[in-house]
C-alpha positions as CSV (number, residue, x, y, z in Angstrom):
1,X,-19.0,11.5,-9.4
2,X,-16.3,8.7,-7.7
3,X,-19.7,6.4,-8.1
4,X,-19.0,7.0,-11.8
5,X,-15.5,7.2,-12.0
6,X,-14.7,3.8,-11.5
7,X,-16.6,2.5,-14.0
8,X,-14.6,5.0,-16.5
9,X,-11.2,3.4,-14.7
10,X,-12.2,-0.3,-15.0
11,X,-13.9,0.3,-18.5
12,X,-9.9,1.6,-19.2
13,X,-8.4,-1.1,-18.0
14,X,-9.6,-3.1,-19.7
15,X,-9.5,-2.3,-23.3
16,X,-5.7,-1.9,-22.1
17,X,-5.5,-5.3,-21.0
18,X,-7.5,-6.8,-24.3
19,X,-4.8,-4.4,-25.7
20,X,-1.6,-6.7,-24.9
21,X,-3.2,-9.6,-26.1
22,X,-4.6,-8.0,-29.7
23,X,-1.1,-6.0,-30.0
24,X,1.5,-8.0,-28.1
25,X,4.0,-6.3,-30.3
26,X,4.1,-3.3,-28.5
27,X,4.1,-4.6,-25.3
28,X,6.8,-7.2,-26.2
29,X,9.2,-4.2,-27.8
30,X,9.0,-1.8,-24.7
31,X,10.0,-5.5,-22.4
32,X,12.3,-7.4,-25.2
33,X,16.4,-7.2,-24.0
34,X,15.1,-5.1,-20.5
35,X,13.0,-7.6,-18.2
36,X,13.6,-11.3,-18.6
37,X,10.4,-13.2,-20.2
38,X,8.3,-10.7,-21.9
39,X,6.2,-13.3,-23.7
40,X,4.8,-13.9,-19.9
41,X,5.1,-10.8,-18.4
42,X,3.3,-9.3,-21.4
43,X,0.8,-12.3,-20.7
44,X,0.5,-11.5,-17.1
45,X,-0.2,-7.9,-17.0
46,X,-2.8,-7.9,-19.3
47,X,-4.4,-10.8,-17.5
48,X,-4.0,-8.6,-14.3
49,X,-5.3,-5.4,-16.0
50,X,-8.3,-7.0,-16.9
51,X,-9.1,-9.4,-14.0
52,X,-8.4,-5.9,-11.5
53,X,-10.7,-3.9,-14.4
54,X,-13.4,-6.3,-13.6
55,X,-12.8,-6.3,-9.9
56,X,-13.1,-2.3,-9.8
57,X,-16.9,-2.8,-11.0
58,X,-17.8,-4.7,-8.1
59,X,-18.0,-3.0,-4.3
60,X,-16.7,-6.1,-2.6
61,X,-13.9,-6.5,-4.8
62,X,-13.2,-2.7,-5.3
63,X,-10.7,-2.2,-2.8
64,X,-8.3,-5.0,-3.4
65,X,-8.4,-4.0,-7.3
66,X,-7.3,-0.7,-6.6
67,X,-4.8,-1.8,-4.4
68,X,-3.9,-4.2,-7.4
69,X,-3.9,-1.6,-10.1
70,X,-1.4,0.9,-7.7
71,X,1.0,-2.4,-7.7
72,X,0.8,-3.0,-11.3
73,X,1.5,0.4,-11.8
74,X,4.3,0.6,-9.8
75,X,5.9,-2.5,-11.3
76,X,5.0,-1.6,-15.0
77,X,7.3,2.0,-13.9
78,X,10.6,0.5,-15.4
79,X,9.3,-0.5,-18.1
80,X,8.0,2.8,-19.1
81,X,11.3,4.5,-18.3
82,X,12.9,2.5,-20.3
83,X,10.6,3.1,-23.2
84,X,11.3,7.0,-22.6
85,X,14.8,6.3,-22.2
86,X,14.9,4.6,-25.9
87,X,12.4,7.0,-27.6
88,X,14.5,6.5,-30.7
89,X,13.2,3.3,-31.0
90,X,9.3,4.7,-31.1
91,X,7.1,6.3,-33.3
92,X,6.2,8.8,-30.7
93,X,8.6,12.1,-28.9
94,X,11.2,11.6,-26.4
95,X,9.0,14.8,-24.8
96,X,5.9,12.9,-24.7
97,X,7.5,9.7,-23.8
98,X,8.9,11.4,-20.8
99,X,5.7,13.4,-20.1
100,X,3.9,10.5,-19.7
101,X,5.7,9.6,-16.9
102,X,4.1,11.4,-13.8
103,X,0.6,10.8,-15.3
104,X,1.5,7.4,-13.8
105,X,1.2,9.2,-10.5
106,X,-2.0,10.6,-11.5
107,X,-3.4,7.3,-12.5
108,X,-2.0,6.2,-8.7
109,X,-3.8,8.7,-7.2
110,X,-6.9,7.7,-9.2
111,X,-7.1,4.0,-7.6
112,X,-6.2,5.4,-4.7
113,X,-9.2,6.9,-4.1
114,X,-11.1,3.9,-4.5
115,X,-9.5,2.3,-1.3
116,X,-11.1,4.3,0.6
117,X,-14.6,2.9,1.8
Protein backbone atom coordinates (compact mmCIF):
# COMPACT_ATOMS: atom_id res chain seq x y z
CA UNK A 1 0.00 0.00 0.00
CA UNK A 2 2.98 2.86 1.08
CA UNK A 3 4.32 1.79 -2.66
CA UNK A 4 1.02 3.49 -3.71
CA UNK A 5 0.50 5.98 -1.38
CA UNK A 6 3.08 8.24 -2.41
CA UNK A 7 2.13 8.49 -5.72
CA UNK A 8 -1.57 9.70 -4.20
CA UNK A 9 0.68 12.30 -1.91
CA UNK A 10 2.85 13.66 -4.80
CA UNK A 11 -0.11 13.50 -7.29
CA UNK A 12 -1.69 16.12 -4.33
CA UNK A 13 0.90 18.12 -4.14
CA UNK A 14 0.95 18.99 -6.98
CA UNK A 15 -2.32 20.11 -8.24
CA UNK A 16 -1.91 22.26 -4.87
CA UNK A 17 1.10 23.74 -6.14
CA UNK A 18 -0.39 24.39 -9.84
CA UNK A 19 -3.11 25.71 -7.48
CA UNK A 20 -1.23 28.93 -6.20
CA UNK A 21 -0.23 29.79 -9.45
CA UNK A 22 -3.89 29.32 -11.25
CA UNK A 23 -5.56 30.94 -7.99
CA UNK A 24 -2.97 33.26 -6.40
CA UNK A 25 -5.86 35.09 -4.98
CA UNK A 26 -6.40 32.76 -2.27
CA UNK A 27 -3.15 32.25 -1.41
CA UNK A 28 -2.26 35.96 -1.46
CA UNK A 29 -5.54 36.82 0.96
CA UNK A 30 -4.64 34.17 3.71
CA UNK A 31 -0.59 35.96 3.48
CA UNK A 32 -1.60 39.81 2.56
CA UNK A 33 -1.03 42.24 6.03
CA UNK A 34 0.41 38.80 8.05
CA UNK A 35 3.85 37.64 6.39
CA UNK A 36 5.88 40.20 4.55
CA UNK A 37 6.05 39.51 0.62
CA UNK A 38 3.17 37.28 -0.24
CA UNK A 39 3.59 37.85 -4.06
CA UNK A 40 6.97 35.62 -3.43
CA UNK A 41 6.13 33.54 -0.77
CA UNK A 42 2.95 32.61 -2.63
CA UNK A 43 5.48 32.09 -5.60
CA UNK A 44 7.78 29.96 -3.59
CA UNK A 45 5.56 27.46 -1.98
CA UNK A 46 4.01 26.48 -4.88
CA UNK A 47 7.28 26.15 -6.66
CA UNK A 48 8.29 23.94 -3.55
CA UNK A 49 5.06 21.97 -3.52
CA UNK A 50 5.52 20.91 -6.85
CA UNK A 51 9.26 20.53 -7.26
CA UNK A 52 8.93 18.11 -3.63
CA UNK A 53 5.60 16.51 -5.49
CA UNK A 54 7.84 15.46 -8.25
CA UNK A 55 10.60 14.47 -5.95
CA UNK A 56 8.19 11.97 -3.92
CA UNK A 57 7.77 9.96 -7.39
CA UNK A 58 11.28 9.12 -7.55
CA UNK A 59 13.06 6.53 -4.83
CA UNK A 60 16.32 8.52 -4.89
CA UNK A 61 14.78 11.68 -4.23
CA UNK A 62 11.93 10.38 -1.93
CA UNK A 63 13.40 11.00 1.22
CA UNK A 64 14.54 14.50 1.00
CA UNK A 65 10.98 15.37 -0.44
CA UNK A 66 9.41 14.20 2.42
CA UNK A 67 11.62 15.77 4.57
CA UNK A 68 10.77 18.95 2.37
CA UNK A 69 7.11 18.55 2.46
CA UNK A 70 7.23 18.17 6.68
CA UNK A 71 9.19 21.74 6.53
CA UNK A 72 6.81 23.27 4.25
CA UNK A 73 4.27 22.18 6.32
CA UNK A 74 5.54 23.39 9.36
CA UNK A 75 6.26 26.83 7.95
CA UNK A 76 2.85 27.19 5.95
CA UNK A 77 1.35 26.51 10.07
CA UNK A 78 1.02 30.35 10.67
CA UNK A 79 -0.42 31.02 7.89
CA UNK A 80 -3.22 28.64 8.40
CA UNK A 81 -3.80 29.90 11.90
CA UNK A 82 -4.15 32.96 10.92
CA UNK A 83 -6.75 32.05 8.22
CA UNK A 84 -8.75 30.25 11.08
CA UNK A 85 -8.14 33.06 13.29
CA UNK A 86 -9.90 35.58 10.59
CA UNK A 87 -12.68 33.09 9.38
CA UNK A 88 -14.81 36.17 8.96
CA UNK A 89 -12.91 37.01 6.20
CA UNK A 90 -13.70 33.41 4.35
CA UNK A 91 -16.34 31.80 2.66
CA UNK A 92 -15.88 28.69 4.70
CA UNK A 93 -16.66 28.02 9.03
CA UNK A 94 -14.61 29.26 11.67
CA UNK A 95 -15.28 25.20 12.80
CA UNK A 96 -13.90 23.91 9.80
CA UNK A 97 -11.19 26.45 9.49
CA UNK A 98 -10.08 25.37 12.89
CA UNK A 99 -10.58 21.69 12.21
CA UNK A 100 -8.42 21.76 9.57
CA UNK A 101 -5.74 22.41 11.66
CA UNK A 102 -4.45 19.03 13.20
CA UNK A 103 -5.09 17.33 9.73
CA UNK A 104 -1.75 19.19 9.23
CA UNK A 105 -0.38 16.73 11.69
CA UNK A 106 -1.90 13.98 9.79
CA UNK A 107 -0.43 15.17 6.55
CA UNK A 108 3.12 15.27 8.71
CA UNK A 109 2.76 11.96 9.67
CA UNK A 110 1.99 11.02 6.03
CA UNK A 111 5.59 12.18 4.72
CA UNK A 112 6.83 11.01 7.52
CA UNK A 113 6.56 7.67 6.59
CA UNK A 114 8.17 8.07 3.53
CA UNK A 115 11.62 8.80 5.27
CA UNK A 116 11.84 5.83 6.28
CA UNK A 117 13.86 3.50 3.73
Amino acid sequence: MKRYTVYVMALLYLLAGVNHFIHPEFYLKMLNGFLPYPVALNIISGAAEIILAMGLCFTSTRKFSAYGIIALLVAIFPANINMALHASEWSFSAIALFVRLPIQLLLIWWAYVYTKD
